[in-house]
N, C-alpha and C positions, 0 to 999 in steps of 0.2 A: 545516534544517527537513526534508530528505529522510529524512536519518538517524533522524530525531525519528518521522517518518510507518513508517516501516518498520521500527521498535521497536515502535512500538505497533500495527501489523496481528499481527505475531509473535505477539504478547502476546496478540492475539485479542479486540482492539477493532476494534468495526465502522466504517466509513464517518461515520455520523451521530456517532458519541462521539466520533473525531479532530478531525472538523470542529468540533466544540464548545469541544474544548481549542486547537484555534488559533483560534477569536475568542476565549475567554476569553483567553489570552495575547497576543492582539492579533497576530498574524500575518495580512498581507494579501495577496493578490495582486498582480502587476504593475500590474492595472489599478485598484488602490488599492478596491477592493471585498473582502470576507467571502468565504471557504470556505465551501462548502457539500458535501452528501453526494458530490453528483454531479461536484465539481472533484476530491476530494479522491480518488475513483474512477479519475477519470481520469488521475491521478498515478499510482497506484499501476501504474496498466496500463501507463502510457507509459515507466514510469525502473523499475519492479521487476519486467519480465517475463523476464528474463533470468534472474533467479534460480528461475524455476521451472523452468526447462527444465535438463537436466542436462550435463555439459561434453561430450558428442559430440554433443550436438541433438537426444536423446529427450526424450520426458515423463516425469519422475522417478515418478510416478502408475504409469508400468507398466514400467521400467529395474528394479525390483524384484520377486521373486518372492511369490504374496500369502499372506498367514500365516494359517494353518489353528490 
């Protein structure tokens, strides 16, 4: 399901669309309750922030030169 979730932010679905596709698919939480905008948010921040930062611990945002 993480994999799943972080396909589809790439793709450039939002928060509420994710959360949609896993109650239509029936995916639950631990605590047997619905995704919502704001769990699904919190996913992303807690298990996909790693991949923002770049492999010596800058911001990829300014580890590049900006194009004119």
């Amino acid at each position: 399901m993480l994999k799943k979730i972080q396909t589809l932010r790439s793709k450039g679905k939002s928060y509420g669309w994710i959360s949609m596709f896993l109650k239509r698919n029936n995916y639950l939480k631990r605590n047997g309750k619905n995704f919502d905008r704001d769990s699904v948010k919190k996913i992303v921040k807690n298990h996909f922030s790693s991949s923002i930062t770049s492999k010596n611990g800058g911001d990829k945002l300014f580890s590049e030169s900006p194009k004119f």
